[in-house]
N, C-alpha and C positions, 0 to 999 in steps of 0.2 A: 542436546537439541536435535530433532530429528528435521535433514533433510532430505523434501520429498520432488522427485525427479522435475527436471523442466517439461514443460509442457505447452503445447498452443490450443487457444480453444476457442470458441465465441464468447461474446462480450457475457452476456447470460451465466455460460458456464463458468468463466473465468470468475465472475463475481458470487456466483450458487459453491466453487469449490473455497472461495475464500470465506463462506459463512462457515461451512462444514468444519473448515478448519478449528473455528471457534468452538461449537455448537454439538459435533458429533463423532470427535476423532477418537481413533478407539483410545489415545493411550492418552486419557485428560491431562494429566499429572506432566510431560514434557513439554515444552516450546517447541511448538513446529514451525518449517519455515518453506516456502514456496516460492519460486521463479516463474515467471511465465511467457508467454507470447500471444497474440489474437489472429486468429484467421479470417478475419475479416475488419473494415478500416471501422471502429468505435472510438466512443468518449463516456465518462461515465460521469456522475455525477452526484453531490453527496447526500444525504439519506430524508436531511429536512428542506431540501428546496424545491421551487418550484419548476416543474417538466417545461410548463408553458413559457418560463422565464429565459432556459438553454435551448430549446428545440429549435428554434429559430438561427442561432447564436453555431450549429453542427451543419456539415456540408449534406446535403439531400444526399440519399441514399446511403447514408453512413448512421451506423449504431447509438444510439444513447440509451442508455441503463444507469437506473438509479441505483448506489451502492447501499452496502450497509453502513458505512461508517458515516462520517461529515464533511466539511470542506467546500467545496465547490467545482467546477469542469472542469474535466481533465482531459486531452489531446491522450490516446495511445495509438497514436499514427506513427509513432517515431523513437516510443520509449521503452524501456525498460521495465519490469513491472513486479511486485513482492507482493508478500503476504507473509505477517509473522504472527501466530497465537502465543498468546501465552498465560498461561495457567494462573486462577486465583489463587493458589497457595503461595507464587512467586512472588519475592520481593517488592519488583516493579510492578505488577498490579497494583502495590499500594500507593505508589507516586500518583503526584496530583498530574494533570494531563501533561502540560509542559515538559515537568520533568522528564516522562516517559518517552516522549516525542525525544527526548535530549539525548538520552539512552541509546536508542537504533540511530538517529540519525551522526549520532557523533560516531559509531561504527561504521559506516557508510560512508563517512568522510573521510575513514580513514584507509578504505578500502582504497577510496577513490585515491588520496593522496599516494598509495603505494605502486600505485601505477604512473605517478607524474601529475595525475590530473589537477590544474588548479583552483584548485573549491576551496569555501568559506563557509562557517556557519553563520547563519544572522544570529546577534545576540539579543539575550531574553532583556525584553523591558524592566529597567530600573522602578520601575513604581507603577501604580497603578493601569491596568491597557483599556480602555474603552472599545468599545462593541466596535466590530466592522463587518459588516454584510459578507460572506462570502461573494466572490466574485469568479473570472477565469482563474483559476488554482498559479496557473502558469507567469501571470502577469504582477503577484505582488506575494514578495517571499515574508513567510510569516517566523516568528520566532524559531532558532533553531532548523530552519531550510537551509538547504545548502544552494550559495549562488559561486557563478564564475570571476574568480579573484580579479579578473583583467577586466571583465566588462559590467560585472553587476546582475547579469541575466538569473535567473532564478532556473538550477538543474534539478534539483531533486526536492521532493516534499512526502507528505503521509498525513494519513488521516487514520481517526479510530474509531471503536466503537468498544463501551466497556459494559458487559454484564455478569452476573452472577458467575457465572464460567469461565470467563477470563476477560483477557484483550485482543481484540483483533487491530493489526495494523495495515493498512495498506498504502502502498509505497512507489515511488515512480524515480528514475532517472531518466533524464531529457537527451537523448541521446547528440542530437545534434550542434549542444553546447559544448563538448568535451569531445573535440577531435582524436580519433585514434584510441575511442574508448575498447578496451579488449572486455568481452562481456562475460567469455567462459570464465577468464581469470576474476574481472570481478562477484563473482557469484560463489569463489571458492574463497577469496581473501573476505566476502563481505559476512557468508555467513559463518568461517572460522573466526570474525572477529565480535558477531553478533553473538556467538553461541561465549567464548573468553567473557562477554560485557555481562552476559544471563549467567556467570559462573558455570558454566556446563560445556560438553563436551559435542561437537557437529559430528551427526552419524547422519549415514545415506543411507536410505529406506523407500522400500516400493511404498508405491502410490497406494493410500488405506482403500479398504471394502469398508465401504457404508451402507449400512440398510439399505434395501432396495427405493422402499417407498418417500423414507428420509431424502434419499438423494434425488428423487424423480420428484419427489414436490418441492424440493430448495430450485432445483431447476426451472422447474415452469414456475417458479414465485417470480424469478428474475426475468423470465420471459412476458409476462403479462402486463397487459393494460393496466389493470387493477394496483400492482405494485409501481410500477414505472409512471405511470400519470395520476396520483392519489393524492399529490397535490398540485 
């Protein structure tokens, strides 16, 4: 699994290098995995909702960008932030969503567990789940989220998007549920234990060159009206 450097960006780009991941890496065939930061205060939000329904719902003059994957809004005022692709020929491309969601995040708990932190998974519903609207991502943990064993609060979640190419996951930790979170360490235990889960081995690798024009119009997709207010 290759991992590619941390990095801070704007809301746009941070969401244009998580499609690339998917979409246009040079080396299709490995799991790539990404950490990140924002430089400036955003929220994003997920791929089939409505702009008009969150815009209101984000502080004035802070970012909202529609992702590619699904879910609902997300605070990155205070979190942590991933991106994991992973290749159609792998395994876990063929789990039904759930599963795959079970995958990374049960790695991630275990990250977190290695540090002291104390997280829980929510377990997967016994029987049949009936529809629920996307809502704030942060305020109602979905199967397999990780919440705070003491209090309930919901720390970590992910969303996807699955195409011909692979899977894109995208991933958050709440930083201010889990006191005395060390971020360098988690980003080494999380993804030597993501890379152990994907049977493969975590290698550090610069940041890919992607086509010029590839990556200047993944960019301005996520910058624009047209993408961002389309429904």
């Amino acid at each position: 699994m290759h991992i590619l450097p941390w990095s801070e960006s704007t809301a746009a780009l941070n969401m244009a290098r998580d499609l690339l991941l998917l979409e246009a890496y040079p080396d299709a065939a490995v799991p790539r995995f990404r950490a990140y930061g924002w430089s400036e205060p955003a929220f994003t939000f997920g791929v089939s909702q409505r702009w008009a329904e969150y815009r209101p719902k984000v502080p004035a003059g802070t970012t909202l960008v529609r992702r590619a994957t699904g879910g609902g809004l997300v605070s990155h005022l205070e979190d942590w932030t991933f991106a994991l692709a992973i290749p159609a020929s792998h395994p876990v491309f063929g789990l039904e969503a759930l599963a795959s969601y079970g995958v990374v995040l049960l790695a991630l708990e275990q990250a977190l567990r290695a540090q002291g932190q104390p997280v829980a998974s929510v377990p997967s519903p016994s029987g049949p789940r009936g529809f629920l609207a996307p809502e704030i991502c942060a305020s109602r943990p979905e199967p397999h989220d990780l919440v705070n064993a003491g209090d309930g609060r919901k720390v970590a979640g992910a969303a996807q998007k699955r195409t011909r190419d692979g899977l894109l996951l995208e991933g958050y930790v709440w930083k201010p549920f889990l006191a005395g979170l060390d971020t360098a360490r988690l980003m080494t235990d999380f993804s030597n234990q993501l890379a152990e889960s994907l049977g493969t081995q975590a290698m550090s690798v610069a940041e890919p060159a992607y086509p010029r024009d590839i990556a200047a119009g993944t960019a301005e997709k996520f910058s624009s009206r047209a993408w961002n207010e389309r429904l």
